[in-house]
N, C-alpha and C positions, 0 to 999 in steps of 0.2 A: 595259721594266718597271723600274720603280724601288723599292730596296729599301730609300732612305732613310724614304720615306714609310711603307711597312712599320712599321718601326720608331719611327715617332710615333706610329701608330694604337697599336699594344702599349703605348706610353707613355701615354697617351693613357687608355688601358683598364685599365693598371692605376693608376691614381691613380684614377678614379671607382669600382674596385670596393671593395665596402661591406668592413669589417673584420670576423673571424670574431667571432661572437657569443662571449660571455662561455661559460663552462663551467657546466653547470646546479650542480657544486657552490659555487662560488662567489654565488651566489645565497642572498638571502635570504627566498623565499618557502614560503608554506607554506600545505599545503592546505585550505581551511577546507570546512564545510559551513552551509548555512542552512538550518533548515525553519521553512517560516512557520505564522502562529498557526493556519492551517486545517490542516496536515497535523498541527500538536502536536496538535488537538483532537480529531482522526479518531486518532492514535497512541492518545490515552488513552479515546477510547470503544471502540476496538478492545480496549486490554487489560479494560475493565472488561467485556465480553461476553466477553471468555478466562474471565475471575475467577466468570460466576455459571455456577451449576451448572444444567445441562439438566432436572435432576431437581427442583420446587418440594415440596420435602419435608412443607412446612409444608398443603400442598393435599392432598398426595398421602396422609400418615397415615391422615387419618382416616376416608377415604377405603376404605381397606384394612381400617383395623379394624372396619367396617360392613359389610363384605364378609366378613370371615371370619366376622363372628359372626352373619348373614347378616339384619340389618337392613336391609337396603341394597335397597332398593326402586324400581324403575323401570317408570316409567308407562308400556304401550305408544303410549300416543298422543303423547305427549312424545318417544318414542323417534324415531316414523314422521315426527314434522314435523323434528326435528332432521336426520333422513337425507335428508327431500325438499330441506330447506335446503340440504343439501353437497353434493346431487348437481343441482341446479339453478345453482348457484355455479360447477359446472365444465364447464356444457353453455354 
């Protein structure tokens, strides 16, 4: 066994091993973010569906004030096509 040779392989090994990488703070990177024109677009129709209000106020008044003073009149047979419409709609 020869122990010269040994010690060329270790030479050997250590001259092709890589040098320790830099230290992350020495580095000058820095995190960015991208969002593209489809997710800004879906960002901003999302917030303007946060913005309206569930309740269309401007439908619903007058609505109510025909009801309490009890103008507010509905046709049975308007009523019976409307229900067959919704309950056909989910069969």
């Amino acid at each position: 066994m020869r122990i010269e040779a040994y010690n060329q392989i270790i030479q050997t090994y250590n001259s092709t091993r890589p040098s320790k990488a830099k230290s992350a703070a020495s580095t000058d990177w820095r995190d960015q973010v991208q969002i593209s024109s489809r997710g800004y677009d879906y960002q901003i129709a999302k917030q303007a569906v946060a913005e309206t209000p569930d309740i269309r106020e401007d439908r619903v008044a007058p609505l109510k004030n025909s009801i309490a003073s009890g103008s507010y009149k509905v046709e049975p047979g308007d009523f019976a096509a409307k229900l067959i419409e919704k309950y056909e709609a989910y069969r």
